[in-house]
Short mmCIF file of the C-alpha atoms (twelve columns), coordinates in Angstrom:
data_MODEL
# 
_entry.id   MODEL 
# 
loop_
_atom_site.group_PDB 
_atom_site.id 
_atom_site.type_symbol 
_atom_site.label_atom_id 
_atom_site.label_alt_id 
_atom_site.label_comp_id 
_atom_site.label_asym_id 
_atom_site.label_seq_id 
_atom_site.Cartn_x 
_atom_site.Cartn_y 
_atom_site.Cartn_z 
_atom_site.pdbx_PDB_model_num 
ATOM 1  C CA . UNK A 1  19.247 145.786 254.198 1 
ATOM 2  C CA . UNK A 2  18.307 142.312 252.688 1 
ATOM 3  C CA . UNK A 3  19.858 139.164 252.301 1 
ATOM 4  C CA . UNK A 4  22.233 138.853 249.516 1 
ATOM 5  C CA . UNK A 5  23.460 135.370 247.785 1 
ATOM 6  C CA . UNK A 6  25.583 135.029 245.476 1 
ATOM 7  C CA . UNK A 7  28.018 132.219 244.182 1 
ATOM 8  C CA . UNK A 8  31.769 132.958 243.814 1 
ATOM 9  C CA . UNK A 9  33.678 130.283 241.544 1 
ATOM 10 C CA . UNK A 10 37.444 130.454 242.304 1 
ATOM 11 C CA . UNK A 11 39.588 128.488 239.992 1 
ATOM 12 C CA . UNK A 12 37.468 124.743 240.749 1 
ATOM 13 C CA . UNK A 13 36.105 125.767 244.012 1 
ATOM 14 C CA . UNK A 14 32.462 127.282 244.209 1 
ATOM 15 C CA . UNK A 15 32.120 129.271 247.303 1 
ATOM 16 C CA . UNK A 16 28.956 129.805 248.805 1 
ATOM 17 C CA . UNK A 17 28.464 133.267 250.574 1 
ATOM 18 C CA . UNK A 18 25.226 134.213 251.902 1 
ATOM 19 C CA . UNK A 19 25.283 137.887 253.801 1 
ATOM 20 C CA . UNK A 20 22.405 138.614 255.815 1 
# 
């Protein structure tokens, strides 16, 4: 399996999830 990234915006927060 690869990496993934991918940017999750709640309400004003931005959350950065990187799963490997």
């Amino acid at each position: 399996m690869e990496g993934k990234e991918y940017i999750v915006q709640d309400g004003d927060c931005i959350i950065f999830k990187f799963n490997v």
